[in-house]
N, C-alpha and C positions, 0 to 999 in steps of 0.2 A: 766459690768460697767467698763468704763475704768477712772481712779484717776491721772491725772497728778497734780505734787506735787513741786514747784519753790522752790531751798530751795541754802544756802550756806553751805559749811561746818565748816565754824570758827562760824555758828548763832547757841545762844545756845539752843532760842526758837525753831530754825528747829528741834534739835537734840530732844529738849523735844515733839513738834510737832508729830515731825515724831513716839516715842515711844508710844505716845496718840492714835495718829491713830490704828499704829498696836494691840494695846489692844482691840479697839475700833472693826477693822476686826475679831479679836478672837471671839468677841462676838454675828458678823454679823453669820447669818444663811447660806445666799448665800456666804458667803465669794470666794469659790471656783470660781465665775461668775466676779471675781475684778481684775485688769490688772493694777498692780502703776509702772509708770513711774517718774523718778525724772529729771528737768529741772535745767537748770545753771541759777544762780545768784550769782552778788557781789555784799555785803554789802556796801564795799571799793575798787572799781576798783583801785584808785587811791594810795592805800595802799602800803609800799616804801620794797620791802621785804630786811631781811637779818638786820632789825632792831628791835635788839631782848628788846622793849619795855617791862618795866612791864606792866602787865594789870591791872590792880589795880591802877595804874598812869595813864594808857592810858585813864579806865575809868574815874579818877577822872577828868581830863585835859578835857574831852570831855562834863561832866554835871556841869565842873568850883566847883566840892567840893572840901575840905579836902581828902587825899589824905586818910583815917583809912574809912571816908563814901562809897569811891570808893572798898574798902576792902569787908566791910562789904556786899553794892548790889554785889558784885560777890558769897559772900557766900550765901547770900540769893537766889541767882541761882541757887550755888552747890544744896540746900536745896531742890528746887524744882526738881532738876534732879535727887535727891535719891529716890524723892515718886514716882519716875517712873520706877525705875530700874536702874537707871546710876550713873555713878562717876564721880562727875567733879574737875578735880584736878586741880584749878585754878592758885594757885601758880608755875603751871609750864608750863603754856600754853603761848604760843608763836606767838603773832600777825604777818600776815603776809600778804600778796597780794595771794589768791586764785586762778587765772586763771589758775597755772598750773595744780593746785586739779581737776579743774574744765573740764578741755581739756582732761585731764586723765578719768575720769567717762564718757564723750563722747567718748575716745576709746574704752572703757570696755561697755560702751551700746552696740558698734557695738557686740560684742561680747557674748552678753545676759548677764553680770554681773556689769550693771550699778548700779543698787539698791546694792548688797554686797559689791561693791567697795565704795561707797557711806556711807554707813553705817561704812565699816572697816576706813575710813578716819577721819568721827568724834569719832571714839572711841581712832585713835590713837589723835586727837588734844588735846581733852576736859580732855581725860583719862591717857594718854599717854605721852602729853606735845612734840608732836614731830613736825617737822616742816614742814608745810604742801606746803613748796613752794621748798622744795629740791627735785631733781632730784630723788638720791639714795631712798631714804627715800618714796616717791612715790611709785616708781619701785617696793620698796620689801613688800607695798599694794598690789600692783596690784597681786604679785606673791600670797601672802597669798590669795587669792579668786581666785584661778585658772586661773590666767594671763599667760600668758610666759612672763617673765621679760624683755629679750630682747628688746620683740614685744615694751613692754609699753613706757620702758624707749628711745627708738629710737623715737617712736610719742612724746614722749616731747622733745627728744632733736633735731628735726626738726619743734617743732612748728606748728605741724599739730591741727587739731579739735580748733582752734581759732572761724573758721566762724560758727561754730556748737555752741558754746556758745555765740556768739553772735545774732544769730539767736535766741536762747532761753530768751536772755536779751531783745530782743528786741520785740519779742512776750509778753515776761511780758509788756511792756509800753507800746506796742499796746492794752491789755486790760482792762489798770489800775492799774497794780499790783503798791502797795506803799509799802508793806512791807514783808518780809516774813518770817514765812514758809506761803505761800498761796496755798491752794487746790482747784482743777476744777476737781468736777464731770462732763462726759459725756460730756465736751466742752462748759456745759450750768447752772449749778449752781456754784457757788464758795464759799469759805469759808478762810476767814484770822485767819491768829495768831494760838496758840500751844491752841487748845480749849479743853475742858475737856473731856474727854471719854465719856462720854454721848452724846455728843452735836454731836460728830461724829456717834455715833452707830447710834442718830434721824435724822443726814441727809443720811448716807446709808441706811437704811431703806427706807425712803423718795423718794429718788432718785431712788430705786432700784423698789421701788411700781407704783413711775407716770410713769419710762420708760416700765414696762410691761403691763400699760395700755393703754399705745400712740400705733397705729396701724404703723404697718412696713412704710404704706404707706397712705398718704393722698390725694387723688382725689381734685384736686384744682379748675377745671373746666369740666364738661360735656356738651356737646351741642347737642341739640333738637336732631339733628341727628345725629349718630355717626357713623363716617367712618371708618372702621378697616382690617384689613384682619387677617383672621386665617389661620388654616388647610385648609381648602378648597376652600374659595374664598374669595374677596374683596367686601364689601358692605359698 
């Protein structure tokens, strides 16, 4: 079964998403048969980086509350990231413009460490409070999950893997994605939002049950007579 999985790294539902799911796989039997690829998305392409916004301001400004309300839904976030396993240190998180996080985790796919690079990036944002659009700060990602640092910080500072994320942005809005984290099983089922662990366990299951009963191959048409050649001759 292969799990492609559209996610940001400054979203905090991905971050909880994404821990939902993997409890969700611990649980699956076939697990071993699952192949998760994670795709690029931004929440805020347009986001100005290098303007170290409070968040807690930035929320309130964006749902027009009190600025103690914007406080509060961020801790009731943290809250929901504790019953997952996470820490989200909100008071030192750091809004910023993503593309370079995100050009960075397409170099590290090429490399088979997209998913850890991925994972290490929201743990430094959410946990960490580091700045996810600095060069340095990148780099020494990429390096903790077996990068060569070098390699990493050269592809960001040439501005390579742009068209690889937009490719991925733009494959989301060819098939509807409005929000995410959003999940596609097997190119043919889909599943939105950070859903409960169960919900994931019944559609792996699900998915994992109808694709071993669908035949490799489906006969679309046969005609009265049928023309073939094998081993031995043509009829």
């Amino acid at each position: 079964m292969k799990v492609d999985i559209w996610s940001d790294v400054v979203c905090p539902f991905c971050y909880i998403g994404k821990r939902r799911f993997e409890q969700a796989l611990e649980q699956f039997e076939n697990q071993d048969d699952v192949s998760v690829a994670f795709k690029s998305f931004q929440l805020d392409p347009n986001a100005k980086p290098g303007q170290y916004q409070d968040i807690h301001e930035m929320l309130a400004t964006k749902y027009d509350v009190p600025y103690e309300q914007g406080r509060e839904m961020n801790q009731q976030m943290a809250q929901q990231a504790q019953e997952v396993g996470l820490t989200f240190n909100m008071d030192q998180i750091i809004p910023t413009n993503t593309l370079n996080a995100q050009r960075l985790i397409q170099f590290a796919k090429q490399e088979g460490k997209g998913n850890a690079l991925n994972d290490s990036l929201m743990q430094a944002y959410f946990t960490e409070g580091l700045d996810m659009n600095d060069e340095e700060v990148l780099a020494d990602r990429a390096e903790l999950v077996g990068l060569d640092r070098e390699e990493a910080l050269n592809a960001l500072q040439s501005g390579a893997y742009r068209s690889n994320v937009n490719r991925d942005i733009q494959e989301a809005g060819d098939i509807g994605v409005q929000g995410v984290p959003f999940f596609v099983f097997n190119e043919k089922y889909a599943v939105s939002g950070a859903q409960p662990v169960e919900t994931f366990v019944e559609v792996l299951e699900k998915v994992y049950e109808e694709e071993k009963q669908e035949p490799k191959l489906q006969m679309m048409h046969t005609p009265s007579k049928t023309e073939y050649c094998d081993d031995d001759n043509c009829q």
